[in-house]
C-alpha positions in Angstrom: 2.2 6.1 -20.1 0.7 9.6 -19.8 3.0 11.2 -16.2 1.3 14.5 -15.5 2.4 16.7 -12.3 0.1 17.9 -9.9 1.0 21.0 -7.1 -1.3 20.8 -4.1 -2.4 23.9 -1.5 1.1 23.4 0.7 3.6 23.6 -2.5 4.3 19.5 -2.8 4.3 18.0 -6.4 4.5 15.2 -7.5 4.6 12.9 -10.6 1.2 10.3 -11.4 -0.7 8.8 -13.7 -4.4 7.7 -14.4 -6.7 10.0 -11.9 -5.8 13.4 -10.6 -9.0 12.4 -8.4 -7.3 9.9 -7.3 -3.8 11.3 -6.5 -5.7 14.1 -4.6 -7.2 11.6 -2.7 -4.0 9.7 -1.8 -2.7 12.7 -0.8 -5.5 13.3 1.4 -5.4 10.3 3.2 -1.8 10.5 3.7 -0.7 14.3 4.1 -3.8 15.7 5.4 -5.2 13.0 7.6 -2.3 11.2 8.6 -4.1 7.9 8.5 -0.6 6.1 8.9 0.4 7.5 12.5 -2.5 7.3 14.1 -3.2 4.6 17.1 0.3 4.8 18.5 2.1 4.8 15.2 5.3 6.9 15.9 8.3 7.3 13.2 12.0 8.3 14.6 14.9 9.6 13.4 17.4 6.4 11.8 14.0 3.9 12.0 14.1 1.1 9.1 10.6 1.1 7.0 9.1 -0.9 4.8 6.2 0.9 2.4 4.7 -2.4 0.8 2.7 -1.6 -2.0 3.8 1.8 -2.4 2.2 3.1 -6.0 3.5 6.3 -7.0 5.4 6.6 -3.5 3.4 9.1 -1.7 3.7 7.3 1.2 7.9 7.3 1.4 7.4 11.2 0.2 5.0 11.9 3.5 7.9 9.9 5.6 10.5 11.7 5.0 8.8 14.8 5.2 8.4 13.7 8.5 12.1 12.4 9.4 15.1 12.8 6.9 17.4 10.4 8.3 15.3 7.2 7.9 15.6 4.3 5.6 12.6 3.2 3.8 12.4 0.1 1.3 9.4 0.5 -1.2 7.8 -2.3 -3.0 5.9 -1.6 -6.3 5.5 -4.8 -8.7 3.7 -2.9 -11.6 6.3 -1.2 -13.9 4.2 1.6 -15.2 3.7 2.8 -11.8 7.5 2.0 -10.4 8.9 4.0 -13.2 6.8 7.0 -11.8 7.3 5.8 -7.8 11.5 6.6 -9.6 10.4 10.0 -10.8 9.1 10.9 -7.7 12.1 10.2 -5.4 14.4 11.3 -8.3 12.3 15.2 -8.0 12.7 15.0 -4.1 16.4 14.3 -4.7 15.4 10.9 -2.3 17.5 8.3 -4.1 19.6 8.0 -1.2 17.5 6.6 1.7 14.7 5.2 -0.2 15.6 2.0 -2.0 12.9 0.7 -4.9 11.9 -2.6 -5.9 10.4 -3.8 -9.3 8.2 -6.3 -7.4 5.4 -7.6 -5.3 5.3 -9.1 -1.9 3.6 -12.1 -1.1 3.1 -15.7 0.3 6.0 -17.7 -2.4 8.5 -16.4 -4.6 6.8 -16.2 -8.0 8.3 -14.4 -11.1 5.1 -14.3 -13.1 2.5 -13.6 -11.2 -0.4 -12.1 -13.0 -1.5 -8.6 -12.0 -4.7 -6.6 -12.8 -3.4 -2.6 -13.6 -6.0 -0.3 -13.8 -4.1 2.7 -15.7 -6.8 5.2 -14.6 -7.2 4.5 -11.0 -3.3 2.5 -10.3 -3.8 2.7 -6.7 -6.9 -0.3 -7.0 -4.6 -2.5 -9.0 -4.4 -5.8 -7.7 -3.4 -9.5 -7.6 -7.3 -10.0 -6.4 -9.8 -8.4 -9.8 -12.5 -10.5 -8.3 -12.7 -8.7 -5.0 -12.5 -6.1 -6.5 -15.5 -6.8 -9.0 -17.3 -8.3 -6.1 -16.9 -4.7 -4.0 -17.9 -2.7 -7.1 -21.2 -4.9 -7.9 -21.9 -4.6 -4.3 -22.0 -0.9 -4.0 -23.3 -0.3 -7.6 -26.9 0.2 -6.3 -25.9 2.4 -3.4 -23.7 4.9 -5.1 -24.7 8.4 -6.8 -24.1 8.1 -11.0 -21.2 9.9 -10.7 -19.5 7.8 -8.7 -21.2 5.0 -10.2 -19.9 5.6 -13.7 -16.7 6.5 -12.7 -15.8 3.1 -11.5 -17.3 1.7 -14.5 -14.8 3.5 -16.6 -12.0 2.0 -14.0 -13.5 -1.8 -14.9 -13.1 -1.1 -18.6 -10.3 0.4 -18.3 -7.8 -2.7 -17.4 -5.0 -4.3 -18.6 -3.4 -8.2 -17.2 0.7 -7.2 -16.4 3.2 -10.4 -15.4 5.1 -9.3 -12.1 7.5 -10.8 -9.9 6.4 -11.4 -6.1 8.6 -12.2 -3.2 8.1 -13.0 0.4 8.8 -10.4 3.3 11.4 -13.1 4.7 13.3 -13.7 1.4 13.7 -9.7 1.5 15.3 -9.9 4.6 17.3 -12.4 4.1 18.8 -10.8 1.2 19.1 -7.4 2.4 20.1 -8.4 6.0 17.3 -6.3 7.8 17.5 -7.0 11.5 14.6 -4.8 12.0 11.9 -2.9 10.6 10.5 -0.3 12.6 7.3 0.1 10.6 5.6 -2.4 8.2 2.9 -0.3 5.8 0.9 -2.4 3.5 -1.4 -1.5 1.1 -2.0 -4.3 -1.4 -5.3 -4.0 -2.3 -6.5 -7.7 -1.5 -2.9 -9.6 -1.1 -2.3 -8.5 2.7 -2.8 -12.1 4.1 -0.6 -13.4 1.7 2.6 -11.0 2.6 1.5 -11.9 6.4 1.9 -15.6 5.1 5.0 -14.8 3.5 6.6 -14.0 7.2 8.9 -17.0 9.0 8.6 -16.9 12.5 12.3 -16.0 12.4 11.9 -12.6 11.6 8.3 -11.9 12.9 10.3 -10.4 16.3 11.7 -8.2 13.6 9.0 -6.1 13.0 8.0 -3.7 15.7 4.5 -1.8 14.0 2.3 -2.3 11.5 -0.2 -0.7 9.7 -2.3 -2.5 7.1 -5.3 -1.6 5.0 -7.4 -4.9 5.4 -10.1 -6.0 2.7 -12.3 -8.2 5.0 -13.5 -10.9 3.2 -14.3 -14.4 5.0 -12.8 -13.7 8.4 -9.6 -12.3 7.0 -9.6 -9.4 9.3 -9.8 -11.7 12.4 -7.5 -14.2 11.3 -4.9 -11.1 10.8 -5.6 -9.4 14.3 -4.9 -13.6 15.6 -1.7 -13.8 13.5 -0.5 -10.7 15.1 -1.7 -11.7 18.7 0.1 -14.7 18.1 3.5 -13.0 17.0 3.4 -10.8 20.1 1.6 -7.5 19.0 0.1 -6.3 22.5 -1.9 -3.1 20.9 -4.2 -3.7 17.6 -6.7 -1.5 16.3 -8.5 -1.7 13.5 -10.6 1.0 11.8 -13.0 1.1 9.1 -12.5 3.1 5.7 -15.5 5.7 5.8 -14.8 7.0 2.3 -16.2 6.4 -1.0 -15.6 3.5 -3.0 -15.7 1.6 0.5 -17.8 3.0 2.7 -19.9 0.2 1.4 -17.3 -2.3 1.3 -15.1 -4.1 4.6 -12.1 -2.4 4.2 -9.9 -1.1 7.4 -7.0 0.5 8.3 -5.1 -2.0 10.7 -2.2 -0.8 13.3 -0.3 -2.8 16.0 2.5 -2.0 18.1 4.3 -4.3 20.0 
């Protein structure tokens, strides 16, 4: 694939591919805006992290802005965006505290799951095209041209990928986390199914959590029970005011124990 670099207004770069509107918006949500440590979301010195769905890794880049001496394992099944997700902590000279995996997490071990990769906007690619589709025909009538022929470009543009899922617990298991300080997940779609991948062994490992949530049929409230139920005192959830879903359910989800 096409990797381009982009240089934004404090002097970061980074590696990507598809959208620079996109990558400017990622970085938006993550540098400017901080939407991960907001709510009582707090990240110290030696914590254990796991950056679920991490794309092009801006994310684990924002982290360790943040705190050097942490340890952050990031997920990214699709291998045209791991191998820039490698770039990027190979030009931050990261290699050494953030550990990369060439695969998804989820509900069962599966080493050909079928993924939807949408090479122009990689951050929407997902396990779940039809919520997707669903969102977009939903919104179509509500959105200015612009944006409305934009993300028909992003549907035409797609391409079906086999990748290898795993659940959360078989992770552990084989790395021998005893505990993760922060969860992050951004999956687009698949966020009940990592829950679901979770024994109730290692749910006392994890001590925060923050999720976006696509709330379709009660999934939302069944998440916020799940974590209730596993002994997160403080939840929060809060929706995404942004174009494309600002017409869609989608929310940003933290709990602290």
């Amino acid at each position: 694939m096409n990797t381009k670099k982009i240089t934004f207004s404090n002097d970061f770069e980074c590696y990507y591919v598809g959208s620079k509107e996109e990558t400017e918006y990622i970085f938006k949500e993550v540098f400017i805006e901080q939407q991960y440590l907001q709510n009582g979301i707090v990240i110290k010195e030696g914590d254990c992290i796991f950056d679920v769905g991490a794309n092009i890794g801006m994310f684990s880049l924002f982290i360790n802005q943040l705190q050097q001496k942490v340890k952050i394992y990031a997920f990214e099944p699709i291998e045209q965006i791991f191998d820039v997700l490698n770039e990027n902590i190979y030009l931050h000279f990261l290699e050494k505290n953030v550990f990369l995996f060439n695969y998804g997490l989820s509900s069962e071990n599966n080493h050909e799951r079928i993924f939807t990769f949408y090479p122009q906007m990689t951050g929407h690619s997902t396990l779940n095209p039809g919520e997707k589709l669903v969102n977009i025909d939903a919104i179509s009538d509500k959105l200015s041209n612009d944006v409305e022929e934009l993300f028909t470009d992003f549907i035409k543009d797609v391409q079906q990928v086999k990748c290898q899922v795993r659940t959360l617990s078989s992770v552990i298991k084989e790395l021998g986390i005893n505990s993760i300080d922060l969860l992050k997940i951004d999956v687009e779609g698949e966020e009940y199914e990592v829950f679901k991948g979770i024994e109730s062994s290692d749910w006392g490992k994890i001590k925060q959590i923050v999720a976006e949530v696509h709330d379709r049929q009660g999934k939302l409230d069944r998440i916020k029970e799940m974590l209730t139920f596993h002994g997160f005192s403080q939840i929060k959830a809060e929706k995404i005011n942004f174009l494309p879903y600002k017409f869609v359910d989608t929310y940003n989800l933290y709990a602290v124990r």
